[in-house]
Every structure is written in structure tokens, then in C-alpha cells.
N, C-alpha and C positions, 0 to 999 in steps of 0.2 A: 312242668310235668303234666303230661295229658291224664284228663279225668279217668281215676279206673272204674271198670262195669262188670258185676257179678251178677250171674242169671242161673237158675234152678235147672237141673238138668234132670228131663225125666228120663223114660226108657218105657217102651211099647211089651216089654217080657222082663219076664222076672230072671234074677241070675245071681253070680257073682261076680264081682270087679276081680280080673286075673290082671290085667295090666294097664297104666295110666299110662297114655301116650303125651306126654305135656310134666313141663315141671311147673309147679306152684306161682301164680304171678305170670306166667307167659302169654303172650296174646295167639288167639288163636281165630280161624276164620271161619265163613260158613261154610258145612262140608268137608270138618276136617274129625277125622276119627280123636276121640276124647278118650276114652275108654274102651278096654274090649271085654266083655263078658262069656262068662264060660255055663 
């Protein structure tokens, strides 16, 4: 099983979380939208 890696994710503006583009546990890369804020 490859080591998992959790990293703090900030945000440049303030908002709220309308949508989570990712489920829980899934790998994701550099440049990939995580959230979209409203």
C-alpha cells in the first residue's frame, strides 16, 4: 500500500465550500480543482 499524504489546504478569499470535486481518500494532482467556493 503506498504511503498516504495529507496537506492543509488554504484559499487566497474568503467563501463558502458549495462543491467538493474529489471523494474522501482519492488521489489528486497538482492543478486540479479541490473545491469550488461560492
Amino acid at each position: 500500500e503506498s504511503m498516504k499524504t495529507y496537506n492543509a489546504v488554504t484559499a487566497e478569499v474568503s467563501g463558502k465550500v458549495v462543491e467538493i470535486c474529489f471523494e474522501n481518500g482519492a488521489s489528486v494532482d497538482e492543478d486540479d480543482i479541490l473545491v469550488k467556493l461560492q
